[in-house]
The first five atom37 places (N, CA, C, CB, O) and aatype in JSON, in Angstrom:
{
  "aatype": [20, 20, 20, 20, 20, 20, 20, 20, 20, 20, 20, 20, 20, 20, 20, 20, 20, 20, 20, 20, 20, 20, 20, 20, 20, 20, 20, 20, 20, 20, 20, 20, 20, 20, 20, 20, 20, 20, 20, 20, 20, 20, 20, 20, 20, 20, 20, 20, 20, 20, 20, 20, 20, 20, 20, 20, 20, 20, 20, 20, 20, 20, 20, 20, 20, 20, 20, 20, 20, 20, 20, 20, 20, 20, 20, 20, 20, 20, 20, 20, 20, 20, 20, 20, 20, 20, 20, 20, 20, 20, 20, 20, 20, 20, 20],
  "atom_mask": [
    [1, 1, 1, 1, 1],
    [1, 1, 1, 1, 1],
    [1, 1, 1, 1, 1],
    [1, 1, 1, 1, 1],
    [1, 1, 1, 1, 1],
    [1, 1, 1, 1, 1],
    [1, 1, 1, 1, 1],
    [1, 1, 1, 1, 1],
    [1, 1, 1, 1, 1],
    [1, 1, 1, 1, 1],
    [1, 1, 1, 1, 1],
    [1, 1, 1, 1, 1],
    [1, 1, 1, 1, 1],
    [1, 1, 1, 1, 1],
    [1, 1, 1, 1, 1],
    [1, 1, 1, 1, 1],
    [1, 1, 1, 1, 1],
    [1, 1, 1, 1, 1],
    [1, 1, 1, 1, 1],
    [1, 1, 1, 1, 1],
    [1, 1, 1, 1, 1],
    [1, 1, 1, 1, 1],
    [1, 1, 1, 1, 1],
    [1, 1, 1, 1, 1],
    [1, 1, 1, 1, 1],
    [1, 1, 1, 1, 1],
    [1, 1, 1, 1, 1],
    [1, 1, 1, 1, 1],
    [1, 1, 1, 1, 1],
    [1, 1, 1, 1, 1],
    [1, 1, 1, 1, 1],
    [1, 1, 1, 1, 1],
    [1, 1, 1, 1, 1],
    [1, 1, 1, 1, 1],
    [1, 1, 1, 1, 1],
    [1, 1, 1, 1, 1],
    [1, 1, 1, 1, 1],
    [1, 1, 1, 1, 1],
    [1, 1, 1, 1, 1],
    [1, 1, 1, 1, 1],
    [1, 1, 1, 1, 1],
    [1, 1, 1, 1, 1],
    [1, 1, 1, 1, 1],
    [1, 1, 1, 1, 1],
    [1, 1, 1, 1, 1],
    [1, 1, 1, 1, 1],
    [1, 1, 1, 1, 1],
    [1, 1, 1, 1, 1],
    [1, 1, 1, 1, 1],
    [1, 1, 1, 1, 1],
    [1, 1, 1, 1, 1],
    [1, 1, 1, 1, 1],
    [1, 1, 1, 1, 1],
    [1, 1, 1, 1, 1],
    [1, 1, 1, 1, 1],
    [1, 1, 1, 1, 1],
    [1, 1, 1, 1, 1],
    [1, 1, 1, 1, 1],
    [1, 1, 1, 1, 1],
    [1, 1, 1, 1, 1],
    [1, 1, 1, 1, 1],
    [1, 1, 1, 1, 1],
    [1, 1, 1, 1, 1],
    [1, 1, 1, 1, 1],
    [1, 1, 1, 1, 1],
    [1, 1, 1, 1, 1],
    [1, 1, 1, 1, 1],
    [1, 1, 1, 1, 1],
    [1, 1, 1, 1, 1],
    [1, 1, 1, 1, 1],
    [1, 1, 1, 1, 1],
    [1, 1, 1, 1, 1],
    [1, 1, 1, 1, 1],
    [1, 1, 1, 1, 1],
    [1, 1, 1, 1, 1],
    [1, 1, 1, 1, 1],
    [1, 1, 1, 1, 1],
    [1, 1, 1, 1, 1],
    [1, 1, 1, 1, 1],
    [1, 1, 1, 1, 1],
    [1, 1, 1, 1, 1],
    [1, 1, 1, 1, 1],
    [1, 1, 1, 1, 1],
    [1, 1, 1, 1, 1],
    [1, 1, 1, 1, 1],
    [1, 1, 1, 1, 1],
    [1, 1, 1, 1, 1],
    [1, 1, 1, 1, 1],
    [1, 1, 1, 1, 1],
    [1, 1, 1, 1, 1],
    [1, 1, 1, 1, 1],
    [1, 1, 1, 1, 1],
    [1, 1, 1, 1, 1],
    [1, 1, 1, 1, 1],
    [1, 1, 1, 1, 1]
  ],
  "atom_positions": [
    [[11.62, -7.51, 6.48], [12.15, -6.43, 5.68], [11.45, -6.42, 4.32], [13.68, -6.57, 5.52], [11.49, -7.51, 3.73]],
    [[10.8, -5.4, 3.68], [10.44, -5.13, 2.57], [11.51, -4.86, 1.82], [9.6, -4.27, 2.57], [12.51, -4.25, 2.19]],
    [[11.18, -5.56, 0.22], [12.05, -4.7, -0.9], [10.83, -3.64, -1.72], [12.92, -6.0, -2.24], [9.68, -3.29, -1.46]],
    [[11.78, -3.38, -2.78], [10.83, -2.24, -3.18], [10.16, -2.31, -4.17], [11.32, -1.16, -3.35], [9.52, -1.42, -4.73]],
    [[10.28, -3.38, -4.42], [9.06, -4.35, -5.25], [8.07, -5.06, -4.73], [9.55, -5.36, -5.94], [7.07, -5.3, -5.4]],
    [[8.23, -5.55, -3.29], [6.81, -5.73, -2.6], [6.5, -4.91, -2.1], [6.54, -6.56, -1.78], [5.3, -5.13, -1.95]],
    [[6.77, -3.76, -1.55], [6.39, -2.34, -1.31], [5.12, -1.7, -2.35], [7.82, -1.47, -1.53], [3.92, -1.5, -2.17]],
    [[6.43, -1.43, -4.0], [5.5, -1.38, -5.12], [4.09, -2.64, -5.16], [6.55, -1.58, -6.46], [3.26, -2.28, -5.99]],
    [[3.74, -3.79, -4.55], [3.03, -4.8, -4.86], [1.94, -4.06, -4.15], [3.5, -6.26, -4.47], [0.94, -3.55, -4.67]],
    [[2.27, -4.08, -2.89], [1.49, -3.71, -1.66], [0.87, -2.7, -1.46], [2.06, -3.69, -0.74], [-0.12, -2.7, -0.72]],
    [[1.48, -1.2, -2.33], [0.58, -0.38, -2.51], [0.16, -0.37, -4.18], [1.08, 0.91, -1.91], [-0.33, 0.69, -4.56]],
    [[0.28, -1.22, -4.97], [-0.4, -1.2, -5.65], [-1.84, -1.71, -5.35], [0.2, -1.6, -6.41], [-2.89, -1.11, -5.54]],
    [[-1.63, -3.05, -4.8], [-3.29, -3.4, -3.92], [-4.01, -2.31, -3.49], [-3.19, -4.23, -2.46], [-5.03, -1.9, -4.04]],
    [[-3.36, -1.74, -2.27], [-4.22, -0.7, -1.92], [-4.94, 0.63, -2.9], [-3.45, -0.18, -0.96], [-6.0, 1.23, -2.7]],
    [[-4.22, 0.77, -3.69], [-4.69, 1.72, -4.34], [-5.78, 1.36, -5.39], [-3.64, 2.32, -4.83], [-6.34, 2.23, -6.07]],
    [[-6.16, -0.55, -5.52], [-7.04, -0.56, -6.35], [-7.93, -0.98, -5.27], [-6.84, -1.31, -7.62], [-8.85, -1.54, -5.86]],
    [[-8.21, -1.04, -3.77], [-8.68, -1.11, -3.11], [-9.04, -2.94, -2.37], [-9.43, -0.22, -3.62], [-9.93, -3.46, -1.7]],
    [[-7.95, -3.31, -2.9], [-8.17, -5.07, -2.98], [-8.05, -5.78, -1.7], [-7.01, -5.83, -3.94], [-8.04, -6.98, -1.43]],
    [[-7.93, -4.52, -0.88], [-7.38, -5.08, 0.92], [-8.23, -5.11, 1.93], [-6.32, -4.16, 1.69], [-8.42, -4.12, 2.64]],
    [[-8.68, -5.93, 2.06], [-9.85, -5.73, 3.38], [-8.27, -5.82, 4.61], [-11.57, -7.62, 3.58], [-7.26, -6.52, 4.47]],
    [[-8.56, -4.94, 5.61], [-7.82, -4.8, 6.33], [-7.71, -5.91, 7.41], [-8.03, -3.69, 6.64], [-6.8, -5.82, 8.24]],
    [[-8.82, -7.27, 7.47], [-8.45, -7.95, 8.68], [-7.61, -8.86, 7.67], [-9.73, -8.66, 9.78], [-6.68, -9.45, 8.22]],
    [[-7.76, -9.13, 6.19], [-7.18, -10.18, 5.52], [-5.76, -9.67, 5.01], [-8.14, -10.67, 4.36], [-5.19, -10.1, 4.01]],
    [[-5.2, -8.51, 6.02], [-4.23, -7.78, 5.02], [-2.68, -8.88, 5.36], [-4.01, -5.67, 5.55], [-2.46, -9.64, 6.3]],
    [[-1.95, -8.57, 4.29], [-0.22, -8.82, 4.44], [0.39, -8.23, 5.62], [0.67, -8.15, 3.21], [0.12, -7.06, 5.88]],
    [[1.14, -8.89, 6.33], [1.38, -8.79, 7.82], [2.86, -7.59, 7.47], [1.78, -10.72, 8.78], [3.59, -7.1, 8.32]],
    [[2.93, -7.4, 6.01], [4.15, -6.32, 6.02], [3.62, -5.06, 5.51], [5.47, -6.75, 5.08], [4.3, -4.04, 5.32]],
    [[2.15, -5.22, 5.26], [1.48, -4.29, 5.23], [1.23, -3.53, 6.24], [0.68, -4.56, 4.83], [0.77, -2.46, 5.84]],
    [[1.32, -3.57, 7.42], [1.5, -2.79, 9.29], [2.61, -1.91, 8.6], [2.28, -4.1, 11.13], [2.37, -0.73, 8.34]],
    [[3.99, -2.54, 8.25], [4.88, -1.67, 8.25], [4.42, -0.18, 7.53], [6.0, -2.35, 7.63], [4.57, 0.86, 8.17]],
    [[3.82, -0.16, 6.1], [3.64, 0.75, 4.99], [2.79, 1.66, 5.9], [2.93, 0.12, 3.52], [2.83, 2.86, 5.66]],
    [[1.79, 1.08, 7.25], [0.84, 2.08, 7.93], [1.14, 2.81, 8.81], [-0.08, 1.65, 8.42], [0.59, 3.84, 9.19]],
    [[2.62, 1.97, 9.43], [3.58, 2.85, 10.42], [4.13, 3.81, 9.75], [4.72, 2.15, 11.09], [4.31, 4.91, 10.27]],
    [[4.54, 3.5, 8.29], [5.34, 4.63, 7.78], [4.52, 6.23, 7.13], [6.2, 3.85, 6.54], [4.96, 7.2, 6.51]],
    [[3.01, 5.83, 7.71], [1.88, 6.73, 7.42], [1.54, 6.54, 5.97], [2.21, 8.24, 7.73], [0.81, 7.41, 5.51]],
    [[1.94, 5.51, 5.11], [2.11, 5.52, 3.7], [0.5, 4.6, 3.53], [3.84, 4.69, 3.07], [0.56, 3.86, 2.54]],
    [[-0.44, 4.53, 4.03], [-1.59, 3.46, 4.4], [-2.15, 3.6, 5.93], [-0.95, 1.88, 4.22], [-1.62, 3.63, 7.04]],
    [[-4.0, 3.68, 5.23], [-4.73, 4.46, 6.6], [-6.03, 3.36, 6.24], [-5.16, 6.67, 6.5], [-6.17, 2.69, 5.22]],
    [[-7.04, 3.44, 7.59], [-7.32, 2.42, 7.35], [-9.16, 3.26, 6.99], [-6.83, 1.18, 8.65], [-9.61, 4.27, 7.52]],
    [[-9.85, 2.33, 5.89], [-11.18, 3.3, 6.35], [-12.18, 2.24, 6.43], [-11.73, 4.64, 5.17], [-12.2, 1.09, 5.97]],
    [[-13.2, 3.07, 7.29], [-14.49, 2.14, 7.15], [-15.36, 2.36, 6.6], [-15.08, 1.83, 8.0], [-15.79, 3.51, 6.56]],
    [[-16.11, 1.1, 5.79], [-17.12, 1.48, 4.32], [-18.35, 1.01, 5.36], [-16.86, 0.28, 2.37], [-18.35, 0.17, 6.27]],
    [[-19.27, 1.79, 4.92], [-20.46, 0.93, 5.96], [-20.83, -0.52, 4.92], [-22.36, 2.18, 6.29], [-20.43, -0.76, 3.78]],
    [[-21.51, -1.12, 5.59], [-22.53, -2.18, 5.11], [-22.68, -2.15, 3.85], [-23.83, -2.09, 5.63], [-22.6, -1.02, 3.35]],
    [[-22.93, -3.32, 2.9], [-24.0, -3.11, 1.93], [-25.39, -3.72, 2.12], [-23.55, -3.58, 0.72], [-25.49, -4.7, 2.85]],
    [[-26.71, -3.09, 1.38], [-27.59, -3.84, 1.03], [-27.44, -5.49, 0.71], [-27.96, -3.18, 0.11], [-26.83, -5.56, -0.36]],
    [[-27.63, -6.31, 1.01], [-28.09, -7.59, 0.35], [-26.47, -8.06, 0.61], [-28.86, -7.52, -1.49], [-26.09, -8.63, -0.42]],
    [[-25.6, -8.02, 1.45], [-24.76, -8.14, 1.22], [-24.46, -9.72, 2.1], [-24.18, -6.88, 1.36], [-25.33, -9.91, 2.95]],
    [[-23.43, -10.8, 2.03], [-23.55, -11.62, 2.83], [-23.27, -11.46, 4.56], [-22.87, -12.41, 2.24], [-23.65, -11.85, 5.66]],
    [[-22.31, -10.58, 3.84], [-21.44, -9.8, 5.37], [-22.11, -8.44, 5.7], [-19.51, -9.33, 5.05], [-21.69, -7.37, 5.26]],
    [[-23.39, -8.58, 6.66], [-24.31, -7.26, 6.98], [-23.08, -6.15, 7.95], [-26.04, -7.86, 8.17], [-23.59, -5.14, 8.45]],
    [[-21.68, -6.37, 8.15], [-21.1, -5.45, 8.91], [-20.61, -4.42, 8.27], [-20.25, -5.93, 9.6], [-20.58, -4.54, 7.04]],
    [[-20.02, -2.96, 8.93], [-19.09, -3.12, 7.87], [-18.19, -3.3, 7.5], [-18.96, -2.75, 7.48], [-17.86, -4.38, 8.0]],
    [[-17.24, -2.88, 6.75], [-15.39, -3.38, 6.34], [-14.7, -2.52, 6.71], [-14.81, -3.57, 4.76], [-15.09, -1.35, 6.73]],
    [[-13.59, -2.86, 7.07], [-12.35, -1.72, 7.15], [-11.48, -2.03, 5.85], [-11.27, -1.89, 8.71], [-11.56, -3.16, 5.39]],
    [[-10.8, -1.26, 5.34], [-10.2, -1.77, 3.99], [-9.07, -0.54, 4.86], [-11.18, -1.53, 1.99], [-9.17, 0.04, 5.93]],
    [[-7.73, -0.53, 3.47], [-6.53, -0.23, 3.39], [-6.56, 0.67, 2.28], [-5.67, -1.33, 3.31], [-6.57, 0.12, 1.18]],
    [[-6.57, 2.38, 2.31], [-6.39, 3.21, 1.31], [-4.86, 3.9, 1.32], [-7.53, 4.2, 1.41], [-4.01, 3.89, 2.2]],
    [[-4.85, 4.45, 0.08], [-3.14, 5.01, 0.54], [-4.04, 6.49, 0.75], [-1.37, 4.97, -1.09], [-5.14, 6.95, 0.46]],
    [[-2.55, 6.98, 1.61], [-2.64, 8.28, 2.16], [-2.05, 9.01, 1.19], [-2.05, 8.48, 3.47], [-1.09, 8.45, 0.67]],
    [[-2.37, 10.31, 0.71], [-1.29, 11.09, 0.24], [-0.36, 10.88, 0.21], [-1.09, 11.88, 0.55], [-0.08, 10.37, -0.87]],
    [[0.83, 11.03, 1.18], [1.8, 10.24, 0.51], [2.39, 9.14, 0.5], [2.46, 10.6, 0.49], [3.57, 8.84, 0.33]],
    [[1.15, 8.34, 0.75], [1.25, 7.05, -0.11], [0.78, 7.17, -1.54], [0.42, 5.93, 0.51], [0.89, 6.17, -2.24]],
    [[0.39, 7.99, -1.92], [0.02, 8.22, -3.4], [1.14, 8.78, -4.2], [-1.17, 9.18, -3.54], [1.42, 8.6, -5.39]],
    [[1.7, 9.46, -3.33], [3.24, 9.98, -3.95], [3.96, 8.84, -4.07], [4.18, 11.05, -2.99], [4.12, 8.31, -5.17]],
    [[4.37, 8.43, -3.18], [5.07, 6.99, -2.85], [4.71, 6.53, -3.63], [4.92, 6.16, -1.76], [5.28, 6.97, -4.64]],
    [[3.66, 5.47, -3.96], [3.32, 4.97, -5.18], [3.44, 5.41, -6.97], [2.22, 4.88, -4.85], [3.54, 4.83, -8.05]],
    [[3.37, 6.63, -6.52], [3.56, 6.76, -8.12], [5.23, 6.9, -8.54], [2.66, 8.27, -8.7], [5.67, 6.81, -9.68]],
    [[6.02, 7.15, -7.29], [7.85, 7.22, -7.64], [8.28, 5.78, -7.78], [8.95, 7.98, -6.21], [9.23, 5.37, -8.45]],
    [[7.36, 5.01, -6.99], [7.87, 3.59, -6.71], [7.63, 2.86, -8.46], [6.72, 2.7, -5.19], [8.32, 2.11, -9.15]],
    [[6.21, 3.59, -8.68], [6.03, 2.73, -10.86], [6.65, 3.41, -11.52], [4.39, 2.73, -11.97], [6.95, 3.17, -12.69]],
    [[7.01, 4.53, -10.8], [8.09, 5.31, -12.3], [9.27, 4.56, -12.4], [8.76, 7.12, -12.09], [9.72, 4.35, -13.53]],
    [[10.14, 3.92, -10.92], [11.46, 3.16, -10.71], [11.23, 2.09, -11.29], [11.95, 2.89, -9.33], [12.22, 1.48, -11.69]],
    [[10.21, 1.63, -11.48], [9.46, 0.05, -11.82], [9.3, 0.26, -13.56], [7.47, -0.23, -10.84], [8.79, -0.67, -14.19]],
    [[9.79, 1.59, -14.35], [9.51, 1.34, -15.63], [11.31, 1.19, -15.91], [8.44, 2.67, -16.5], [11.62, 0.36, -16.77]],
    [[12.32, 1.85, -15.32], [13.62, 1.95, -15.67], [14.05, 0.3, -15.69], [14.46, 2.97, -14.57], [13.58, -0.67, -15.11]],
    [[15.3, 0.47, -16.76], [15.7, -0.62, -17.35], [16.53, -1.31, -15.98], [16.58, -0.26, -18.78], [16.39, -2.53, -15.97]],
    [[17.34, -0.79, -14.88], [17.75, -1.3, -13.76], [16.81, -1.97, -12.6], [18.4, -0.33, -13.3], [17.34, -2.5, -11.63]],
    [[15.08, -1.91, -12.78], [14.49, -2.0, -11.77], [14.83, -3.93, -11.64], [12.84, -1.26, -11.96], [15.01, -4.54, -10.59]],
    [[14.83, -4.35, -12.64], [15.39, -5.94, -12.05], [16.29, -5.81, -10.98], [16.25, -6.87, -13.17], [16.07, -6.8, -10.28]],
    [[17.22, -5.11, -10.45], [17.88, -4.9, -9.07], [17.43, -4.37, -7.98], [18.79, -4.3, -9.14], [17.32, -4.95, -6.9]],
    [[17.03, -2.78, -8.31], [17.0, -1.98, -7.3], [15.67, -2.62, -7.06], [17.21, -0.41, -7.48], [15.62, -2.74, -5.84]],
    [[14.74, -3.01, -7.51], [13.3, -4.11, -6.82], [13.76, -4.39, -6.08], [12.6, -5.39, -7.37], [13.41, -3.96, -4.98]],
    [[14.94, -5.39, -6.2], [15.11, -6.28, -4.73], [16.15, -5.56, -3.68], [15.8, -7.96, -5.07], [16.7, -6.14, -2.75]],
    [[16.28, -4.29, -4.0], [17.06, -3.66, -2.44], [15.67, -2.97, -1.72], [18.61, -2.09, -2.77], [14.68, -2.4, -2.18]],
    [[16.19, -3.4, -0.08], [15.63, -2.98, 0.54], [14.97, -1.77, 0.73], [16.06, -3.22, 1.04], [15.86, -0.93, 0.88]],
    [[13.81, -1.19, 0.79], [12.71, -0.42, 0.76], [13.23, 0.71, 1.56], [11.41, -1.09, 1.27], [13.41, 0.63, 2.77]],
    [[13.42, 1.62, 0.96], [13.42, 3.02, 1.99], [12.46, 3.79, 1.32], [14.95, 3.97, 2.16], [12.24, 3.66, 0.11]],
    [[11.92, 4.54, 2.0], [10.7, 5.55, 1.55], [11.65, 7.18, 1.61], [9.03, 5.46, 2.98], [12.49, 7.59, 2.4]],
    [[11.08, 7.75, 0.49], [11.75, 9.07, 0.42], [11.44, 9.72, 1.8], [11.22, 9.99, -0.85], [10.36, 9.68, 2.38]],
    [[12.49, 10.27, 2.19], [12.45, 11.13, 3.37], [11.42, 12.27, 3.28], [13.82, 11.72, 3.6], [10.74, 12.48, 4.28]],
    [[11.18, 13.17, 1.95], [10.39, 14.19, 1.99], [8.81, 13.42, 2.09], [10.73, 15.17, 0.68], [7.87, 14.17, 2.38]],
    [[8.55, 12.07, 1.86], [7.37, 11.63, 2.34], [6.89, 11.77, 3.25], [7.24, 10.82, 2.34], [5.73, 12.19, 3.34]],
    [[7.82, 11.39, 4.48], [6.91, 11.78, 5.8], [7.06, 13.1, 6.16], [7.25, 10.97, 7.1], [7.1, 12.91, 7.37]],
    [[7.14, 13.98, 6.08], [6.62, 14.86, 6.4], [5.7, 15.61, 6.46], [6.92, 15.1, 6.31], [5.78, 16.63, 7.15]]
  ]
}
């Protein structure tokens, strides 16, 4: 079960792009079921050690929504609580 402070953690990563997708957080699946996280592939680099390429973890639209309601809850003076209740994603997200 996610709260909504590792939720907020988890797409904060993604959104600075810090996730290679085979090294990802195993509660990170959940955020991709919830369509909130998609996966992309970067080709190769030049000179790189790893000649393949990567799959990494971007947010989707609305995972970008999601993310930005989740740091606005994360500036209010109550977020020491509601952080730690369990994670629901706004309903008008998935759609």
């Amino acid at each position: 079960m996610l709260s909504n402070e590792e939720s907020l953690r988890l797409l904060r990563l993604v959104y600075h792009r810090q996730i290679p997708w085979t090294k990802k957080p195993k509660k990170l699946v959940t955020l991709r079921n919830l369509g909130l996280v998609e996966i992309q592939r970067l080709p190769p680099r030049v000179h790189a050690r790893v000649p393949e390429p990567i799959d990494i973890a971007i947010l989707t639209e609305p995972g970008q929504e999601e993310f930005a309601r989740l740091e606005k809850m994360a500036s209010l003076p109550d977020w020491q609580w509601t952080g730690l209740l369990a994670y629901q994603v706004k309903p008008e997200t998935l759609l």
